[in-house]
C-alpha positions as CSV (number, residue, x, y, z in Angstrom):
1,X,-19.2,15.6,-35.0
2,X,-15.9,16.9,-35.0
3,X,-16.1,19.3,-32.4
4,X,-18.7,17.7,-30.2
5,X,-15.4,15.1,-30.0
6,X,-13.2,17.6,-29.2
7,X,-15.5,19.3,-26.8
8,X,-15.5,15.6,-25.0
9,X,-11.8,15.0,-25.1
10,X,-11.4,18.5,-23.5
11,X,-14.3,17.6,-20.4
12,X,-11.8,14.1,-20.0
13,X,-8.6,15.7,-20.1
14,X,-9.8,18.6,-17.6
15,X,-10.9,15.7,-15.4
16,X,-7.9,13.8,-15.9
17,X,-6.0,16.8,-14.5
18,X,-8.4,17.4,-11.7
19,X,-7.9,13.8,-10.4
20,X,-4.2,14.5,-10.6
21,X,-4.2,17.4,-8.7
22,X,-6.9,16.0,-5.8
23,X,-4.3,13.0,-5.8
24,X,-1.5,15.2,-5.5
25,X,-3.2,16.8,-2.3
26,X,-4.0,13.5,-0.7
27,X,0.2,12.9,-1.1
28,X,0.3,15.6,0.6
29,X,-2.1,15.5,3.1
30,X,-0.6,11.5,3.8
31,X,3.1,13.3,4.3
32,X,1.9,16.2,6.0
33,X,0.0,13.7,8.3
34,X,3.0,11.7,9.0
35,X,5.5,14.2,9.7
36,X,2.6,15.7,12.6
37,X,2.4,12.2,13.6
38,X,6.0,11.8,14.4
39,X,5.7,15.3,16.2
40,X,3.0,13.6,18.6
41,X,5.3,10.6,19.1
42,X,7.6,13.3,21.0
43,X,5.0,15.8,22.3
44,X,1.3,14.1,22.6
45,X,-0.8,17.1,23.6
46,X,0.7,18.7,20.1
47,X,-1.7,16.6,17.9
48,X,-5.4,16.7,19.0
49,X,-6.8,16.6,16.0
50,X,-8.9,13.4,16.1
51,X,-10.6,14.1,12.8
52,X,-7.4,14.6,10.9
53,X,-5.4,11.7,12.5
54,X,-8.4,9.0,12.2
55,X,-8.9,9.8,8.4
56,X,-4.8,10.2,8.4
57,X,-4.9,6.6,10.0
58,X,-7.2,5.3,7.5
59,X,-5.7,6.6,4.8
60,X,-2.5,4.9,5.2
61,X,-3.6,1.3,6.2
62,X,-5.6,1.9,2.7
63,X,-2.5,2.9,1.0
64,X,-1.0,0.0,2.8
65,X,-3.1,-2.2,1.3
66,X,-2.7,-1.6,-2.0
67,X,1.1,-1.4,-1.3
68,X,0.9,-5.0,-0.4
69,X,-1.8,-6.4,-2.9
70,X,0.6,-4.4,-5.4
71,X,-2.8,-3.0,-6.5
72,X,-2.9,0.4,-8.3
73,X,-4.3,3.8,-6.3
74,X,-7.7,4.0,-7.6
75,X,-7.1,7.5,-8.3
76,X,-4.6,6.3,-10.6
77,X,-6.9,4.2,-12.5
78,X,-9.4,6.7,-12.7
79,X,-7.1,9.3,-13.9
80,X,-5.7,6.6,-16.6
81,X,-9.4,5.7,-18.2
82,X,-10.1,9.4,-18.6
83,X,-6.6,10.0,-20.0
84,X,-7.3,7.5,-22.2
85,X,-10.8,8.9,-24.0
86,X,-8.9,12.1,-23.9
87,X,-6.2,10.5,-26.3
88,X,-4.7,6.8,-26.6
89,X,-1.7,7.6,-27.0
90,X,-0.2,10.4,-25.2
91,X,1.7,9.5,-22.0
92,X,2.2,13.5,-21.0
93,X,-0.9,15.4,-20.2
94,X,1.1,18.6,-22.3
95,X,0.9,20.9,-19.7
96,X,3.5,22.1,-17.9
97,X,2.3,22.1,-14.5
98,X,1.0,18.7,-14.8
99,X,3.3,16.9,-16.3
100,X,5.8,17.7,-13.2
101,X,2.5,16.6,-10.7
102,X,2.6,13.6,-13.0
103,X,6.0,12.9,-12.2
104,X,5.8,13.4,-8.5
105,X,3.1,11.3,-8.4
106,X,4.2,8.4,-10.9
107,X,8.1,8.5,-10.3
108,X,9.8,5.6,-12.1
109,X,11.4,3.9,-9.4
110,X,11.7,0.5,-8.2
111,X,8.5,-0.9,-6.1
112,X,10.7,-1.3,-2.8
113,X,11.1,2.2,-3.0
114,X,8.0,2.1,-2.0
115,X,6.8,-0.7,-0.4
116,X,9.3,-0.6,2.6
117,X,8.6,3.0,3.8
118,X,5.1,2.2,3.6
119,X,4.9,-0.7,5.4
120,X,7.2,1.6,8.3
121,X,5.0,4.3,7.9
122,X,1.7,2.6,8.8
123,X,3.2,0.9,11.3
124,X,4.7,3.7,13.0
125,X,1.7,5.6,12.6
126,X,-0.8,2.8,13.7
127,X,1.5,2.4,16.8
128,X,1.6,6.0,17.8
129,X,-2.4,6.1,17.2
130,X,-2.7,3.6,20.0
131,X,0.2,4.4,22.5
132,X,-0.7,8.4,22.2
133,X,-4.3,8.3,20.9
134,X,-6.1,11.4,20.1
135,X,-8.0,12.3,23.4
136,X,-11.1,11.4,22.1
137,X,-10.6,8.1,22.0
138,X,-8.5,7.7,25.2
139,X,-9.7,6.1,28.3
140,X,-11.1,8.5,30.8
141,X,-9.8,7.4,34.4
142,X,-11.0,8.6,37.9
């Protein structure tokens, strides 16, 4: 019984950390996202990509959202539940690599640290996505 637990608390803890590292990569995909988006502010045929900049778009009005509800990311919550039936009581994952992604991810700062660049982030990014659309979506004139 013993080690059918442990095997169980290893599978939650292994997931735990795979959540943390895909949300790790969608920070980084939302930051990567922006800084290209400010770069097609300035130079509109830079950013095509109409794939990446819808799904960037989406992204932060979601991210938005649950900024203003003051809701939790659900990759947060996810990550927590499975952190809890891995152990109750730890806060720190105990490895190394994860506990800094942890950090990153969860810093301990004020919620107006990130509520307001946020809310200016999606709206900068929602205004550029409709004053220098991707060319898919732009209107073709004759």
């Amino acid at each position: 019984d013993s080690s059918l637990r442990l095997r169980d608390s290893v599978i939650y803890r292994v997931l735990a950390d795979i959540i943390m590292v895909v949300h790790f990569a969608w920070i980084v995909f939302m930051l990567v996202g922006f800084a290209l988006t400010i770069r097609a502010f300035w130079r509109p045929k830079f950013f095509e990509r109409w794939i990446f900049r819808t799904i960037h778009l989406l992204g932060i009005l979601f991210v938005t959202a649950l900024v203003i509800l003051n809701q939790y990311c659900p990759l947060t919550m996810w990550e927590n539940a499975l952190r809890r039936h891995y152990d109750p009581n730890t806060d720190y994952p105990g490895s190394f690599i994860i506990g800094h992604l942890e950090e990153l991810i969860h810093p301990e700062v004020s919620p107006l640290v990130v509520f307001i660049p946020t809310i200016f982030i999606a709206i900068f990014t929602l205004s550029v996505f409709i004053l220098r659309p991707p060319s898919k979506f732009r209107r073709k004139t004759k």
